[in-house]
C-alpha positions, 0 to 999 in steps of 0.5 A: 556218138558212134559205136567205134568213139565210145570203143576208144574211151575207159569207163569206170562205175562209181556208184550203183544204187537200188531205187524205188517208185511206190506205185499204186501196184506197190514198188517199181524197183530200178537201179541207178548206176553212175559211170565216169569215161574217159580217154587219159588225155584231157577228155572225161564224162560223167553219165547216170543211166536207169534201168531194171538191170544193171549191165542195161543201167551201165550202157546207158550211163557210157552212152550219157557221159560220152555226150557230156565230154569236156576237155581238161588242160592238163600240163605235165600231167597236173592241173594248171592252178588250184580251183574249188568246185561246186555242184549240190551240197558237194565242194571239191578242192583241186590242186595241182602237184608235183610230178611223181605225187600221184592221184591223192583223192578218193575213190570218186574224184580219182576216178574223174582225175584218172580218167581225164588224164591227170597223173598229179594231183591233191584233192579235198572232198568238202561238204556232200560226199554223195557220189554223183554230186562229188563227180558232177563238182569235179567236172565242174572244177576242171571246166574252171581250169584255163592254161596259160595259152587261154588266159593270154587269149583271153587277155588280149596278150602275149603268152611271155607276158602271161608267164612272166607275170605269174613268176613274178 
């Protein structure tokens, strides 16, 4: 990644928590920092960095979740259909909304939603309210997202097709 991308993207810190190893020469301390980063247009990470010092902790989770992009369809500013995702003991329930709703989520799937550029949107944390597993079980949920365009590719069919399905 170059230094001019991850100029380009937003990051917002999550969580940061003090760590320990027990040694034989007694605790290694270190923090833990999660960061989501995102460029408010379909693009979004999440990225954990270690270190001694939190600012060295942070630069590490930007660089760790710019490598783990993903590219989120969002459609007049919401998700294209409801999905539930996993990871861990964390469930997220997605749904889309209508416009002028806003962001209804805590402060972790928000920061995801935020950042990938979705405007509406309801969610539900379910199980785990762990920091890291609740955003990892969000990008999980919008990797599952497929618009119309997809399903139709994926089917073999026309988009007309697809849609007039879906308003029958």
């Amino acid at each position: 990644m170059t230094g001019n991308f991850l100029e380009q993207l937003a990051n917002e810190v999550i969580d940061i928590r003090r760590v320990g190893k027990v040694t034989k020469g007694g605790k290694r301390l270190r923090f833990r920092v999660v960061v989501v980063v995102g460029d408010s247009a379909g693009h979004v990470g999440v990225g954990v960095g270690k270190s001694v010092e939190i600012p060295q902790a942070v630069q590490q989770a930007i660089r760790d979740a710019a490598k783990r992009m993903l590219e989120v369809p969002v459609q007049n500013g919401t998700i294209p259909h409801e999905v539930i995702g996993e990871f861990g003991a964390a469930k997220v329930l997605l749904r889309p909304a209508y416009p002028g709703t806003g962001v209804i989520a805590g402060r972790t799937v928000g920061a995801v939603c935020r950042l990938a550029g979705i405007r509406d949107v309801l969610t539900k944390a379910l199980k785990s309210t762990n920091p890291l597993n609740l955003a990892r079980a969000t990008l999980d949920g919008l990797a599952q997202l497929e618009s119309a365009e997809m399903v139709a590719a994926r089917r073999g069919k026309k988009l007309e097709e697809i849609v007039e399905a879906s308003d029958a």
